[in-house]
C-alpha positions in Angstrom: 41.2 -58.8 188.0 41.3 -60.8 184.9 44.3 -60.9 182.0 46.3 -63.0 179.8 50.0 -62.0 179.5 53.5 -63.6 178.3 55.8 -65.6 180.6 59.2 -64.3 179.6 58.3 -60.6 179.7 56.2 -61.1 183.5 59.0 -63.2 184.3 61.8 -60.5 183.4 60.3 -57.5 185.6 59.6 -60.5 188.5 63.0 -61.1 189.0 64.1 -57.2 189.3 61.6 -57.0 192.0 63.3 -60.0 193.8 66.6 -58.1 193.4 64.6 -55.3 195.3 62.2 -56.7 197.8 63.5 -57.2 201.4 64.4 -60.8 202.1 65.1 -60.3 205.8 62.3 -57.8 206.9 59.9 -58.8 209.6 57.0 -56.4 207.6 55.5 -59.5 205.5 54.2 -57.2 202.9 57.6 -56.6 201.7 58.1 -59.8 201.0 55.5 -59.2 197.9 55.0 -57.2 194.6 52.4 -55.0 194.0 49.8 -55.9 190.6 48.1 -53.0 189.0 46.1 -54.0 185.7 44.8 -51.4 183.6 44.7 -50.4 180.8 46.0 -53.8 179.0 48.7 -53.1 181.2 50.2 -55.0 184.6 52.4 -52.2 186.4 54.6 -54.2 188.7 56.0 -52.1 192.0 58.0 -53.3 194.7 59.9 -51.9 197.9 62.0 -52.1 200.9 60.8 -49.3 202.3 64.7 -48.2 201.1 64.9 -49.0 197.6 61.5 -49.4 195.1 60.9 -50.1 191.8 58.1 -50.2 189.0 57.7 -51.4 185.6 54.8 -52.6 183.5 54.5 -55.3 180.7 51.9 -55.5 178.3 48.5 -57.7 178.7 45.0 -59.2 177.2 43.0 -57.1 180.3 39.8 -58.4 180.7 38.9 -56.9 183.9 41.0 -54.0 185.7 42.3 -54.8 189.9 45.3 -54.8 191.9 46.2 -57.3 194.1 49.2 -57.5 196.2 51.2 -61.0 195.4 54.1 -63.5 197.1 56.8 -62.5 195.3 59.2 -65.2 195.7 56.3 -68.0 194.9 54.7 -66.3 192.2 58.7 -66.0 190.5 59.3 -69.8 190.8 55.8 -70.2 189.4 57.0 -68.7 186.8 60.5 -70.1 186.2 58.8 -73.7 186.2 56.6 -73.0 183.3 57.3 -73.2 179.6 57.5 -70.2 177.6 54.0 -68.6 176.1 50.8 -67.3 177.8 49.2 -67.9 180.9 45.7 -66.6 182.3 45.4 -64.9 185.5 42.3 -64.2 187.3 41.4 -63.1 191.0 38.6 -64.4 192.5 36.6 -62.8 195.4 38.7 -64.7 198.4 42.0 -62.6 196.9 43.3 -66.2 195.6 45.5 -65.4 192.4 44.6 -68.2 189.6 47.7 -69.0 187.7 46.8 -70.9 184.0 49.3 -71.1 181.5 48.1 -72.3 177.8 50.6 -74.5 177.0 50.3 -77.2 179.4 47.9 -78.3 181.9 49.4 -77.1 185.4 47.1 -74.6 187.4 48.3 -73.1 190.2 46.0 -71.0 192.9 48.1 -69.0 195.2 47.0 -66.9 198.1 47.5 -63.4 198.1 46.8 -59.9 200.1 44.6 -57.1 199.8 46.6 -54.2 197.8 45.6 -51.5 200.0 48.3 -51.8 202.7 51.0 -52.2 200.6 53.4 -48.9 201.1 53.5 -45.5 198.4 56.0 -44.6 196.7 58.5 -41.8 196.5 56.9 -39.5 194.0 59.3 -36.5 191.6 58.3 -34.5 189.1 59.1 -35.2 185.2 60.8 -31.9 184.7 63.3 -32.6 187.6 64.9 -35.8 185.4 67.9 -35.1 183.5 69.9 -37.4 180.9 73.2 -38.7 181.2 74.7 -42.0 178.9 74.0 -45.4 180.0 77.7 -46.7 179.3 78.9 -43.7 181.0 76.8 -44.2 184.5 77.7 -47.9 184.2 81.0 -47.3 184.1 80.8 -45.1 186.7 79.5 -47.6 189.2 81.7 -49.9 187.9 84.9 -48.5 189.1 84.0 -47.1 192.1 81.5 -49.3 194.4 84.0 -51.7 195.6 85.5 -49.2 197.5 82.4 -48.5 199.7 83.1 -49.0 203.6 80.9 -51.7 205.2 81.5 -50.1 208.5 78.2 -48.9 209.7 79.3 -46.9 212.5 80.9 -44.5 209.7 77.6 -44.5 207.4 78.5 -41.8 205.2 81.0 -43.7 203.3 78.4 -46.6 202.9 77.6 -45.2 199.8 79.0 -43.1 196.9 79.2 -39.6 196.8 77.9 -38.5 193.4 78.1 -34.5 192.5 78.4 -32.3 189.5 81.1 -30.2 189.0 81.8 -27.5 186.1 80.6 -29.6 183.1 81.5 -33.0 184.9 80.2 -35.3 186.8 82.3 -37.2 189.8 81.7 -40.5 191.5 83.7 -41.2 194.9 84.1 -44.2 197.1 86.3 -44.8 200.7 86.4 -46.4 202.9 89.1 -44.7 204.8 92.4 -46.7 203.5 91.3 -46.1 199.9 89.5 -43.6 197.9 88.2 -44.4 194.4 87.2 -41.4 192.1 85.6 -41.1 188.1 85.0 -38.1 186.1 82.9 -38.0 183.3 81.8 -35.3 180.5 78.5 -33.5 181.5 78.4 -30.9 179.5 75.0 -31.8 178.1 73.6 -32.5 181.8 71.1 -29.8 182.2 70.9 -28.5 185.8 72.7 -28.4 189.1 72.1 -30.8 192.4 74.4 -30.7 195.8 76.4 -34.0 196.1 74.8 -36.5 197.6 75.9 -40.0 199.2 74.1 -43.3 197.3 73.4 -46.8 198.6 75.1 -49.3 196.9 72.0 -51.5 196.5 70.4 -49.4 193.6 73.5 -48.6 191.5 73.7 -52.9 191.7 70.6 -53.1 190.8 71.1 -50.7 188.2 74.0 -51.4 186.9 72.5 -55.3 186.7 69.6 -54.3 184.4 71.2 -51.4 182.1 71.5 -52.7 178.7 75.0 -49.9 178.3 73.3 -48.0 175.2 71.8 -44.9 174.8 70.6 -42.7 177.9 68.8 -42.9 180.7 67.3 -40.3 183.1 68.3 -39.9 186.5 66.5 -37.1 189.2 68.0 -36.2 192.5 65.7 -34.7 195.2 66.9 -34.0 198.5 66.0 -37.1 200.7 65.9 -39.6 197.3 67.4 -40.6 193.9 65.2 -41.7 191.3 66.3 -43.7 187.6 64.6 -44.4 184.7 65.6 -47.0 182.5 63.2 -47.1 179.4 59.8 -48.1 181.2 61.6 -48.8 184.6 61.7 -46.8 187.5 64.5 -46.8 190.4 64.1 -45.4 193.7 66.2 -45.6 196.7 66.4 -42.8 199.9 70.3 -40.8 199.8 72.1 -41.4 202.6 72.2 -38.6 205.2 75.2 -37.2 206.7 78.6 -35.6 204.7 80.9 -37.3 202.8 84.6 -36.0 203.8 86.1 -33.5 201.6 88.3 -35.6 199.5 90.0 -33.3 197.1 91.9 -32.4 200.5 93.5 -36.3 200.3 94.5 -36.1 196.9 98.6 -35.7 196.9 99.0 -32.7 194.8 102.5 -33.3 193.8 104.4 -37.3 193.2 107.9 -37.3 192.6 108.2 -40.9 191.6 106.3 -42.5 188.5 106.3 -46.6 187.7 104.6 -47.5 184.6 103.8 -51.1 184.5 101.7 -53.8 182.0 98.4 -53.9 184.1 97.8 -57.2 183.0 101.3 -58.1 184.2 101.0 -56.8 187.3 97.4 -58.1 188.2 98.4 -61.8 187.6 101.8 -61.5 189.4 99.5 -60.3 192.2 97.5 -63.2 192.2 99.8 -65.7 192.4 101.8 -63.7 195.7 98.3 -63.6 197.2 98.4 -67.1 197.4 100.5 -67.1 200.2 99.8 -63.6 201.6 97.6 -63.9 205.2 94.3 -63.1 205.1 94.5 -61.1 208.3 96.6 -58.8 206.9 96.5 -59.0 203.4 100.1 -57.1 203.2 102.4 -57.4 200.1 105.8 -56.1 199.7 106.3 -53.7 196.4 110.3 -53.6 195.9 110.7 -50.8 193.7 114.4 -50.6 191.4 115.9 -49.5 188.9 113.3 -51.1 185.6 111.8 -54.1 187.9 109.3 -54.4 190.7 109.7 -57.1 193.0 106.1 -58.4 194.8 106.5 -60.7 197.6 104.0 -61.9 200.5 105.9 -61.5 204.1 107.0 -64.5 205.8 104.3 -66.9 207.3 103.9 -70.1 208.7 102.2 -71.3 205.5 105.4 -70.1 203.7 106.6 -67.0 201.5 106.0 -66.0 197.3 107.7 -63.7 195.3 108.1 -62.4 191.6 109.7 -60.4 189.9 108.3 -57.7 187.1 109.5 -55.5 184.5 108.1 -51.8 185.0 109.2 -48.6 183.8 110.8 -47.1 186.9 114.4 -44.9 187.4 113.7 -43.9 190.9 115.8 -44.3 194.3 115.0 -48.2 195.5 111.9 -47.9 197.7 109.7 -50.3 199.5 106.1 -50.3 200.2 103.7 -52.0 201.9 100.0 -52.5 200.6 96.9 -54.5 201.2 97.2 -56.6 197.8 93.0 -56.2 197.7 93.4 -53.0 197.8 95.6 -52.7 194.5 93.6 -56.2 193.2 90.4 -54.5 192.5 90.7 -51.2 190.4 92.9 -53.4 188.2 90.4 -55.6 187.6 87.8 -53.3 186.0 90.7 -50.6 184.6 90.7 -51.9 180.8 94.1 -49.7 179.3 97.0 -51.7 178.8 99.2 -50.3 181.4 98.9 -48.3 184.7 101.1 -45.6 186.4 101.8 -45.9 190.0 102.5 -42.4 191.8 104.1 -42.0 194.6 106.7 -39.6 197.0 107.9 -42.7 199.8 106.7 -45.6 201.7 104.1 -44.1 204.4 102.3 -41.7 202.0 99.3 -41.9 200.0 100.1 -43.9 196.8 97.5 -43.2 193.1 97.0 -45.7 191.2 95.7 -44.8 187.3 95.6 -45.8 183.9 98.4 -44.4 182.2 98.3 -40.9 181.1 94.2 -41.0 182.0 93.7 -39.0 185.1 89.9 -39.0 184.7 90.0 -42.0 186.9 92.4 -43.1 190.0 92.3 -45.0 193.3 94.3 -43.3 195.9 95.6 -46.0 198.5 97.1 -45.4 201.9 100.2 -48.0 202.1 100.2 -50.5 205.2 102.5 -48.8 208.6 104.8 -50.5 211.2 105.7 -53.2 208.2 
């Protein structure tokens, strides 16, 4: 195997397999990334066994071979040099020689025979559908941090993505919280059950999409597969059923508080302060046009504030877990939010104001 290729290009695919490779495996070959040069092209693979991925950049091929290379070495090889080209050849011994042009470092670094390295998840072209980058983004965006990281309840390690009648729906829980998006998917061609995804791909994903245009996406039933321009995405779905969570959502709130969600996420920020971690409670003191937030009593001390909001209700307290509240505020960009709720031990949605396409249902905090 013989070619000359870019740094930056080489360097840019190198650092998505990183993202993908398993740093903690015992199986050393997944510790590496997998060359294929043909065709004055290097295709570039790499796995977990869990998640894979494959690209290709373009090269000077001056004589086809796949070799199977260190991943993390080769990418700080890389980092270290200057931009422009460098020459790579393979010699008989499977040692990887690493030349760049515009200076006078070599490098010569020990690598595997390709032939051990593990196949990948396979789907047919006609089974990919498109769907908007900025939509899919988004998407991930507002619902991943509500994932459970409890592995004894594995099927809400992952979100639960369906498609409905024209839409498409993204849910995360982990049992205290739900969050759920629809989008438009009218012009999604095709039907697939709902399945449960891993968190690590939509990262990854969501890391490397540039936001524009579409992308492809193909759902089989043990795997998900994504293509972004000339990358692909694999990772296995997670087996198991995701609760039935249009039975959770309240169907009918008698109280509405409309509040500046800027407003509201700073004042929360400053109570936290002083809120315990163990708990992470905070007081919401609902009256007439304010909202007070206060942490509980501690031995490192107490914080309040008080908030304009739009509210004309009976006086009501509630009790949350401020992270809980903290994070769909963060990545909800309307001005203000609406806070739905019928009294202090029942489940409480959270949404931008007059957009129901997205919400967080949270259960408040009992025995406050």
């Amino acid at each position: 195997m013989k070619f000359t290729c870019e740094k930056e290009p080489l360097l840019r695919e190198m650092l998505i397999a990183h993202d993908t490779i398993s740093t903690k495996s015992t199986i050393s070959i997944l510790s590496n990334v997998l060359f294929i040069a043909e065709k004055n092209s290097l295709k570039i693979m790499a796995t977990d066994l869990k998640v894979s991925f494959s690209s290709s950049v373009a090269i000077q091929m001056k004589q086809a071979g796949t070799i199977v290379c260190f991943c993390d070495r080769l990418m700080e090889i890389l980092r270290s040099l200057p931009d422009g080209e460098i020459d790579f050849s393979l010699d008989e011994n499977q040692v990887l020689s690493i030349v760049p042009r515009t200076t006078k470092a070599s490098f010569r670094l020990k690598c595997i025979s390709a032939d051990k390295f593990p196949a990948q998840q396979e789907v047919e072209e006609k089974q990919f559908v498109e769907f908007a980058q900025k939509d899919f983004i988004d998407m991930i965006h507002k619902t991943i941090y509500a994932i459970s990281d409890d592995e004894t309840r594995f099927f809400l390690n992952g979100v639960f993505f369906e498609k409905g009648e024209g839409q498409l729906n993204m849910v995360a829980s982990d049992g205290r919280r739900l969050a759920l998006i629809t989008k438009n998917a009218e012009k999604v061609s095709g039907n697939f059950p709902g399945v449960i995804i891993p968190p690590k791909i939509l990262n990854i994903v969501r890391k490397n999409a540039s936001g524009e245009g579409n992308f492809q996406f193909a759902i089989t039933e043990k795997n998900i597969f994504i293509k972004l321009e000339n990358r692909l995405f694999s990772s296995n779905l997670i087996e198991g059923k995701f609760p039935n969570y249009q039975k959770i959502i309240p169907e009918k709130n008698d109280h509405r508080v409309h509040v500046k969600r800027k407003t509201l996420e700073e004042s929360l920020k400053r109570v936290s302060i002083l809120i315990e971690n163990k708990t992470r409670s905070v007081l919401f003191q609902f009256g007439d046009k304010n909202l007070v937030i206060s942490s509980e009593e501690s031995e490192i001390g107490k914080a309040q504030e008080e908030i304009v909001c739009d509210y004309t209700g009976p006086e009501i307290v509630i009790t949350f877990n401020y992270f809980y509240l903290l994070e769909p505020l963060r990545v909800i960009e309307d001005e203000t939010v609406e806070i739905e709720f019928n009294d202090a031990r029942r489940a409480v949605i959270l949404h931008p104001q007059g957009n129901h396409s997205y919400f967080n249902i949270i259960m408040p905090l009992q025995g406050e």
